[in-house]
C-alpha positions, 0 to 999 in steps of 0.5 A: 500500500502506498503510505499516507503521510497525513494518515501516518501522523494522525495515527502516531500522533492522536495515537500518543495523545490517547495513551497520555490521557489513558495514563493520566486518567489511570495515575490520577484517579487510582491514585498511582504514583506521586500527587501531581499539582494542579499545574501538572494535571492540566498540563498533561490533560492539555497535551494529550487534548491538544495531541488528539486534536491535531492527530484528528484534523490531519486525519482528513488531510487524504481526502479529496474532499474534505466536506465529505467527511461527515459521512465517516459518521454514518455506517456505525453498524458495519464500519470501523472507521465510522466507530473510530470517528464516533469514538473518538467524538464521543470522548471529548464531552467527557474529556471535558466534563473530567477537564472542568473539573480539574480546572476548577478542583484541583486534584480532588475532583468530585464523582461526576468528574471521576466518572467522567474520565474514567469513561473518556479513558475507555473510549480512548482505549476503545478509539485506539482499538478501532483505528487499528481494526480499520486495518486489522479487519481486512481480508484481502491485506494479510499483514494487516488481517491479525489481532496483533495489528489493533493489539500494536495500535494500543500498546504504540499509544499508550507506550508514546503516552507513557513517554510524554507523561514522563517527560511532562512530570520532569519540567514540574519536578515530579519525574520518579522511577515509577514514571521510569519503570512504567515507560521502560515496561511499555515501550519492552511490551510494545517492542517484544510485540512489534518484533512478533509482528514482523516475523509473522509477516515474514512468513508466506502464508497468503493467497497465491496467483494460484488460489487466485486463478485456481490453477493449483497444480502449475506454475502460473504467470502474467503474460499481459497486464492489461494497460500500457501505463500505471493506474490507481490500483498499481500506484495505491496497491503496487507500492513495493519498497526494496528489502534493503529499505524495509530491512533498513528502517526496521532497524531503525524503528527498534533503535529510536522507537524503542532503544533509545527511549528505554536507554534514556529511562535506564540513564534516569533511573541511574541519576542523569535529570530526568528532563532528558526524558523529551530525547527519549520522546523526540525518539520515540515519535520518531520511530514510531513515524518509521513503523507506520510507514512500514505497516503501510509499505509492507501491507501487499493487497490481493489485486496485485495477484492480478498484476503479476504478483506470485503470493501476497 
């Protein structure tokens, strides 16, 4: 597939913004961690809506048509991308209520507002989900037709979301080897599940030009593609990136999404200020740009069977 950069950062970005607003509500309304001041509460719940609302307007950035987007509203019922934007809509009332009352409360927010953000935390774990089974649901693309793919989705989010809520508490003085430990787990979980992902699409286990054409008992090839120049289907489906590439940016993504990020926290809890923590995250949005781009790139559709293609 060819990679949307306006899809590829409304997912990295929105993507951390839900993991920092799922940990700020878990930390704060479990009473997880150190007491964060009225400063840093709103700080990290300003972000992390600010962070969502960016990722979201870029979401639209690969339509032809922008006012058509409305109509992502409509299929609820059979869509996940229609769950996504009305997930993702839905959360902003709580946010909202939940905001208000840290706003004007402080830490010591009252039940309506507690419950308020415990639903806006679920329906951003609930949005997370469904912008990865947007992909993980279709059949015709077998790198993306796997639980792993929504499970990566979750778990990108909320490790990014551990490293900024990091990052965040080092400029209030409040960074603690929890903050540390959290981060370093996540961003290990995530690393450990993106390396099975990337095995798992190692293997050829998909629809053949065989099972395509049913001829299952000889070797079978294009003879004629049917057209004399590149179309639709040949430049959105046929974008194939050399190994050394993929291979290249692999690297890459295991050493700034994950390495770096879990070096940086590994320096923290031996004592260097914990403000070097935005290296860490400037590493981790990095690598996790080089991840989307990869989960794009290497995701083969089954039309290219009728372009050539021996196995997807």
């Amino acid at each position: 597939m060819h990679p949307a950069f306006s899809v590829i950062l409304f997912t990295v970005i929105s993507g951390a913004g839900y993991g920092l607003f799922i940990l700020l509500a878990a930390f704060h309304l479990a009473g997880i961690g150190p007491a964060m001041s009225h400063g840093e509460l709103i700080a990290h719940g300003v972000a992390a809506l600010g962070l969502i609302t960016v990722g979201l307007m870029l979401s639209t950035g690969h339509l032809a048509n922008k006012k058509n987007a409305w109509r992502s509203f409509m299929r609820f019922k059979t869509s996940w991308l229609s769950r996504e934007a009305v997930f993702a809509v839905l959360f902003y009332p709580f946010a909202a209520i939940y905001g208000l009352g840290v706003l004007l409360q402080g830490s010591e927010i009252g039940p309506l507002a507690a419950v308020a953000g415990a639903i806006a935390a679920v329906l951003a774990l609930v949005t997370l989900f469904s912008t990865g089974m947007i992909y993980g649901c279709l059949k015709t693309i077998r790198q993306w037709n796997t639980a792993l793919t929504p499970a990566n989705y979750i778990l990108l989010g909320v490790a990014t979301g551990s490293v900024a809520f990091a990052a965040i508490a080092s400029l209030f003085g409040n960074a603690t080897p929890m903050h540390a430990g959290v981060a370093i787990a996540l961003l290990l979980i995530a690393g450990i599940l993106k390396g099975i992902y990337y095995f798992w699409i190692s293997r050829v286990t998909g629809p053949t030009i065989n099972t395509a054409t049913t001829f299952n008992r000889a070797t079978v090839r294009l003879l004629d593609t049917g057209h004399t120049a590149g179309t639709f289907l040949t430049d959105e489906f046929g974008y194939d990136p050399s190994k050394n590439t993929t291979d290249t940016l692999k690297m890459g993504v295991f050493l700034l999404a994950f390495g770096t990020p879990i070096l940086v926290f590994a320096a923290i809890l031996s004592g260097v200020p914990a403000i070097v923590a935005w290296l860490g995250l400037v590493a981790a949005l990095t690598g996790v740009v080089m991840e989307r781009w990869l989960f794009f790139a290497e995701a083969k559709h089954v039309v290219r069977l009728y372009h050539g293609a021996q196995h997807t």
